[in-house]
C-alpha positions as CSV (number, residue, x, y, z in Angstrom):
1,X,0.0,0.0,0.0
2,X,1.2,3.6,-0.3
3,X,3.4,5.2,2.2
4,X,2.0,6.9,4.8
5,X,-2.1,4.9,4.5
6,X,-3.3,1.6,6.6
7,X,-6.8,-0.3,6.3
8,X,-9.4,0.8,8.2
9,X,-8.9,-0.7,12.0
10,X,-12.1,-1.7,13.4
11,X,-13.2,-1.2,17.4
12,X,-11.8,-2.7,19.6
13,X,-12.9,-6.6,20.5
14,X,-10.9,-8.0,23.1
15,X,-10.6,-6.8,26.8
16,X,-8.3,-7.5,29.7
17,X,-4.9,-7.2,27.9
18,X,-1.7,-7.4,29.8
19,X,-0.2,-5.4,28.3
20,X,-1.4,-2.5,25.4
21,X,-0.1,-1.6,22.2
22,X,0.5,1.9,23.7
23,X,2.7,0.6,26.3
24,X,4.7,-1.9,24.0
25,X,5.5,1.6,21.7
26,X,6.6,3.5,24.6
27,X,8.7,0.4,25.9
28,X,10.4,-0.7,22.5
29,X,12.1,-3.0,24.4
30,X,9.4,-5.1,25.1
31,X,9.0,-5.5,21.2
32,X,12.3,-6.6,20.9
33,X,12.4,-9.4,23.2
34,X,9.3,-10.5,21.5
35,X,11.2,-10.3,18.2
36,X,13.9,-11.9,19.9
37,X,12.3,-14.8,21.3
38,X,10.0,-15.9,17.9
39,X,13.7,-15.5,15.9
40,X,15.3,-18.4,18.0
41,X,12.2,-20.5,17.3
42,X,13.4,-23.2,15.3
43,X,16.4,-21.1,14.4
44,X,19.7,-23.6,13.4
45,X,22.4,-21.2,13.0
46,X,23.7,-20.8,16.0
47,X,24.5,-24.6,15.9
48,X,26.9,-24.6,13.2
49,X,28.9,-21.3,14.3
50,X,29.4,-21.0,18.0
51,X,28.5,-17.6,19.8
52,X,32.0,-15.8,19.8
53,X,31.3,-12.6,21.6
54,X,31.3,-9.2,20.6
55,X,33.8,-7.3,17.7
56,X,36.1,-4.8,18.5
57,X,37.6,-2.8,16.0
58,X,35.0,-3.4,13.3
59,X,36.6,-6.7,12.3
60,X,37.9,-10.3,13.1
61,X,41.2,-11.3,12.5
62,X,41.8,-15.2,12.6
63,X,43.7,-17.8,10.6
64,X,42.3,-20.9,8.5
65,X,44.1,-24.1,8.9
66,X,46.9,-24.5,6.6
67,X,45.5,-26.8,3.8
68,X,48.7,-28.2,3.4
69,X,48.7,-29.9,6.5
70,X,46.5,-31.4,9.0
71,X,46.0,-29.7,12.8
72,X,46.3,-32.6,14.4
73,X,49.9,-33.1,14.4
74,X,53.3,-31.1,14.5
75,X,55.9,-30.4,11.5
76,X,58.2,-33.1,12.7
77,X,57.9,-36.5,14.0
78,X,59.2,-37.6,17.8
79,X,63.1,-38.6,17.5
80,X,65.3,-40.6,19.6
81,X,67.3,-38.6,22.1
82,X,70.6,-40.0,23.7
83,X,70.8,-39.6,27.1
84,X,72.4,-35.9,28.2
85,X,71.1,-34.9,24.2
86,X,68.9,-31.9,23.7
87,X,65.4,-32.7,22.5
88,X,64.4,-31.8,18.8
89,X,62.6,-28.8,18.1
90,X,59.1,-29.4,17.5
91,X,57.6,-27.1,14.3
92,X,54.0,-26.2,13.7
93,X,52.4,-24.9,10.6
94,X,51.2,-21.7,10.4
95,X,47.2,-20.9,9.3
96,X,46.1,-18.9,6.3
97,X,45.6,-15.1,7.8
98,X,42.1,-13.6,7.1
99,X,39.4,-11.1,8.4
100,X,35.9,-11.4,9.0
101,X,33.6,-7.6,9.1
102,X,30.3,-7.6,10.4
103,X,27.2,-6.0,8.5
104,X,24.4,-4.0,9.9
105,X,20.8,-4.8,8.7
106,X,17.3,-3.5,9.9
107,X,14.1,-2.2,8.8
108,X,11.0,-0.1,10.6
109,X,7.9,0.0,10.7
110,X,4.5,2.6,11.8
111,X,1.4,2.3,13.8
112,X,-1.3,4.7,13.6
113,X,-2.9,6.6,16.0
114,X,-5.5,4.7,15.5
115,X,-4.3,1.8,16.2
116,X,-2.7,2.5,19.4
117,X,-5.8,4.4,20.6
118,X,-8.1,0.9,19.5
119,X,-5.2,-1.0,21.2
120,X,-5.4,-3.4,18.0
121,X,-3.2,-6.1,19.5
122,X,-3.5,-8.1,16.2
123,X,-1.5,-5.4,14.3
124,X,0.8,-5.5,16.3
125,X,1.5,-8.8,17.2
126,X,1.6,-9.3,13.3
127,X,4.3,-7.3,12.3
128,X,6.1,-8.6,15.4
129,X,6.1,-12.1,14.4
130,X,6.9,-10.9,10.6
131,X,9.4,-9.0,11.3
132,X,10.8,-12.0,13.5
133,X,10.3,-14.5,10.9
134,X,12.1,-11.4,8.5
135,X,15.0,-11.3,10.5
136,X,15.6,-15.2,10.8
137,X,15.2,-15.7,7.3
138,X,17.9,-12.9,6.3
139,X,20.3,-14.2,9.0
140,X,20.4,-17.5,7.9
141,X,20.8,-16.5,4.3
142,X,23.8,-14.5,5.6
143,X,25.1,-17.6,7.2
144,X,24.3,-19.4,4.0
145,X,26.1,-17.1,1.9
146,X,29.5,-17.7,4.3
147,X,29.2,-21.5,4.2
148,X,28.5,-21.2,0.0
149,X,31.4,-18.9,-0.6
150,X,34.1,-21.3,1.9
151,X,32.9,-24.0,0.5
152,X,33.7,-23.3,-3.2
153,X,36.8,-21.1,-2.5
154,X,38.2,-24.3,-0.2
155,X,36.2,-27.2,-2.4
156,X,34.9,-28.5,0.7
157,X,32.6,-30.9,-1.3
158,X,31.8,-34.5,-2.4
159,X,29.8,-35.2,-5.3
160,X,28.0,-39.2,-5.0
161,X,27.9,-41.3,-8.2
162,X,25.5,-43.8,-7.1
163,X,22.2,-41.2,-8.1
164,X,19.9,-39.3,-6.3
165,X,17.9,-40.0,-3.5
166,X,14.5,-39.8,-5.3
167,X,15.9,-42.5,-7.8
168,X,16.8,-43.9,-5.0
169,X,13.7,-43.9,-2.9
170,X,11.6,-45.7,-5.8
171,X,13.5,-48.8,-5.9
172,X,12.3,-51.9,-4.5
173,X,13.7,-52.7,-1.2
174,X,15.3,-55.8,-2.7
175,X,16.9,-54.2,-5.2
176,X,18.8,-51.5,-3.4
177,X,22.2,-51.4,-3.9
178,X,24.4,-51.0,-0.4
179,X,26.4,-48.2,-1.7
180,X,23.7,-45.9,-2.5
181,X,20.8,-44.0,-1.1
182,X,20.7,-41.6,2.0
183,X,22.6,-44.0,4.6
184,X,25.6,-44.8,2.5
185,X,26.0,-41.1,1.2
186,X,26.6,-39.8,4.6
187,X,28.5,-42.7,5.8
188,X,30.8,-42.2,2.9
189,X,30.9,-38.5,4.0
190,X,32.5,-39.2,7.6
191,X,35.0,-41.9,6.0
192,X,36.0,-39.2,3.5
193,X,36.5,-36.3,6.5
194,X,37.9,-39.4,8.7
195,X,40.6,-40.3,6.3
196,X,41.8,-36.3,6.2
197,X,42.8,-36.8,9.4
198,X,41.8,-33.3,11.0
199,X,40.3,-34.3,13.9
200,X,36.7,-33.5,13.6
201,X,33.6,-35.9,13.6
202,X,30.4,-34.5,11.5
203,X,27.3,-34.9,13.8
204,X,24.9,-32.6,11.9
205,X,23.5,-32.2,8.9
206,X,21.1,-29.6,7.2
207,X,18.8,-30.9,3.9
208,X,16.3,-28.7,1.5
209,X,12.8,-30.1,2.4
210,X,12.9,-32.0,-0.9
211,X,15.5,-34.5,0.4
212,X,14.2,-34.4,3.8
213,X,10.8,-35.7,2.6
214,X,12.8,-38.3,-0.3
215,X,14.8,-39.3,3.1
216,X,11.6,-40.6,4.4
217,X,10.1,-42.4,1.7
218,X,13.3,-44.2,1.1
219,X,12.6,-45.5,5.0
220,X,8.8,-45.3,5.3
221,X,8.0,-45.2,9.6
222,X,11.3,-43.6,10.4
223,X,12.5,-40.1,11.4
224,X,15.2,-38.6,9.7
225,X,17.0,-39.0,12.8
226,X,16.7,-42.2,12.8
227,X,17.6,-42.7,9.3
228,X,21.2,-40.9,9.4
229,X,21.7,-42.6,13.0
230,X,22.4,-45.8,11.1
231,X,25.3,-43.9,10.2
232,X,26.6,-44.8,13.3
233,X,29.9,-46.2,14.2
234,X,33.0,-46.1,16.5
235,X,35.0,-45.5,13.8
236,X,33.8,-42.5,12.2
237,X,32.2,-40.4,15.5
238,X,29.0,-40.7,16.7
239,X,26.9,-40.5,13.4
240,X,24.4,-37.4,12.7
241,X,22.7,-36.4,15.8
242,X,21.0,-33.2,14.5
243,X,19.2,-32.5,11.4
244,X,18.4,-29.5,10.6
245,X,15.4,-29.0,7.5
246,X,15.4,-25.6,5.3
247,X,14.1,-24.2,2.2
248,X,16.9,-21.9,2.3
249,X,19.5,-24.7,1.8
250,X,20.3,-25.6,-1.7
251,X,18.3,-28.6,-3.3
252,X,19.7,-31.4,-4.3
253,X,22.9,-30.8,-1.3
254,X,23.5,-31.6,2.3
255,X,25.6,-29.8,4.5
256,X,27.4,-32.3,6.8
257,X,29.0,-30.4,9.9
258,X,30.5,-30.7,13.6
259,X,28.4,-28.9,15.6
260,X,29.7,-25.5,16.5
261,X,33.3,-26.5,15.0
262,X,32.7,-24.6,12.0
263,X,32.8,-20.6,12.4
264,X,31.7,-17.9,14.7
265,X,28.6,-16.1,14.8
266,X,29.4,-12.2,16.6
267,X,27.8,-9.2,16.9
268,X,28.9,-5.9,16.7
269,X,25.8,-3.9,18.3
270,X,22.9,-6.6,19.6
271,X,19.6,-6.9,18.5
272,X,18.5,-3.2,18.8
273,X,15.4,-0.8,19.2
274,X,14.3,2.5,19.2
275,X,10.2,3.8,19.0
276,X,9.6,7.6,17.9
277,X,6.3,9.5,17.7
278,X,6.2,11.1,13.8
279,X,3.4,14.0,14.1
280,X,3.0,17.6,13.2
281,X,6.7,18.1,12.2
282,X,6.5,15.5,9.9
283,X,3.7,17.2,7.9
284,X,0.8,15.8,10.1
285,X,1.1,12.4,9.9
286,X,0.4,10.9,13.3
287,X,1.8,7.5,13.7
288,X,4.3,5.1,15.6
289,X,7.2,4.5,14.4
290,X,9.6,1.3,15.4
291,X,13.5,0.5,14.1
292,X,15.0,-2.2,14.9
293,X,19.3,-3.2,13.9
294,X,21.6,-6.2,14.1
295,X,25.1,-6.0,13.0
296,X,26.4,-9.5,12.8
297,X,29.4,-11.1,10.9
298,X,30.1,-14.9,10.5
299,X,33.9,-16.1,10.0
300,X,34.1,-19.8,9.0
301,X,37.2,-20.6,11.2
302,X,37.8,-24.3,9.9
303,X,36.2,-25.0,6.4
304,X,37.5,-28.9,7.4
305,X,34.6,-28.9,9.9
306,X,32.6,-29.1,7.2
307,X,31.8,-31.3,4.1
308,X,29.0,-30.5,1.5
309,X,27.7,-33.5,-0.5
310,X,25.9,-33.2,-3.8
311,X,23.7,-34.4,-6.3
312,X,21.9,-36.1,-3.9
């Protein structure tokens, strides 16, 4: 609708609320944790980078691990020492140097004198629970973004050759092949992150809805937990514990991670508020207004963590 103009708001129907749209616009903060609280609902983010604090400076430095060699050992290997001899000097490889900078998002929004006069709760909880559901979406497609861009700079990725899952899913039972189909994918996942021998064990994974619901009718009566959770094995970790379903991740590819091994997630200024009253020196228009801001940055710290696998 044009700037400026709502639809008609009709009396008011509901009594006995806690608390009134005109007390929620004079205590922004009250919106916020609202906002706050409906963004972490089903939110998976913060599982595959791990809070990191605040940033200082406007940036993060860190280092990547050196791809020529793996973290979990030194330069040189233990060497017999006589007795009375010094002991060898033990090298370690330094990481790639990079720098991480955070980016500040936010939008606003009005409520009309009306509306806060009517106390029409509805509005208002509406455009909390968008702007929630706003803010989630565009901070996981941040994240996203990071994981994409690592992932094809480092070629963190493994494409299967045994066909996709759908193909997969609509073969009789008897017929399957053992080195195909949702199980054997990921298992051939943690052998392939095993055998670079950098310490980490991938216990998550996030899937579009597509392969989420092919998962299923590959193993009709079983949750997708329980499908990847024949991954299982002493060997290669503990198998997938979490699985994480999103429209926002790429069809036809799974993201295979270590919980909160990957990155960090910081902030440089919270989730913010601020409410302002727009009337006669605006030209007459008498409304509410609310702005909310988030600046936050995500580093991927150790692209090994991680393992995308495709054409699934």
């Amino acid at each position: 609708m044009p700037d400026g103009l709502e639809y008609p708001l009709g009396v008011p129907t509901i009594s006995g609320n806690k608390i009134t749209v005109d007390e929620a616009l004079r205590q922004p903060e009250r919106i916020t944790r609202d906002i706050a609280d409906l963004t972490m609902q089903r939110f998976w983010m913060d599982r595959v980078f791990s809070a990191g604090g605040g940033v200082q400076g406007g940036a993060l430095l860190f280092e990547l691990p050196n791809p020529l060699a793996t973290d979990l050992y030194g330069e040189r290997e233990p060497k017999e020492v006589a007795p009375g001899s010094e002991f060898p000097l033990q090298t370690f490889t330094r990481g790639v140097p990079m720098v991480a900078r955070p980016r500040k998002i936010g939008n606003k929004w009005f409520i009309v004198k009306e509306a806060v006069k009517r106390n029409d709760t509805g509005v208002l909880t509406r455009r909390i629970r968008q702007t929630a559901n706003t803010i989630r979406r565009r901070v996981e497609n941040m994240g996203i973004a990071e994981l994409q861009a690592v992932i094809t700079n480092q070629s963190r990725f493994r494409t299967t050759s045994t066909g996709t899952w759908a193909t997969y899913a609509g073969l009789n039972p008897q017929t399957r092949a053992a080195n195909a189909g949702p199980v054997s994918d990921v298992v051939s996942t943690l052998v392939a992150a095993d055998l670079e021998e950098r310490g980490h064990a991938f216990n998550s994974i996030i899937l579009h809805p597509t392969n989420a619901m092919q998962a299923l009718q590959a193993f009709p009566g079983m949750t997708l937990n329980q499908i990847f959770s024949m991954g299982e094995t002493t060997e290669f970790g503990s198998g997938i514990q979490n699985v994480f379903v999103t429209p926002r991740y790429t069809l036809g590819s799974a993201l295979l991670f270590e919980a909160g091994q990957v990155g960090e997630w910081r902030n440089e200024f919270p989730l913010e508020e601020e409410a302002e009253w727009e009337g006669v020196a605006s030209g007459g228009r008498q409304r509410w207004w609310y702005q909310w801001s988030i600046s936050p940055m995500f580093a991927v710290v150790d692209p090994y963590a991680m393992m995308e696998l495709r054409g699934i």
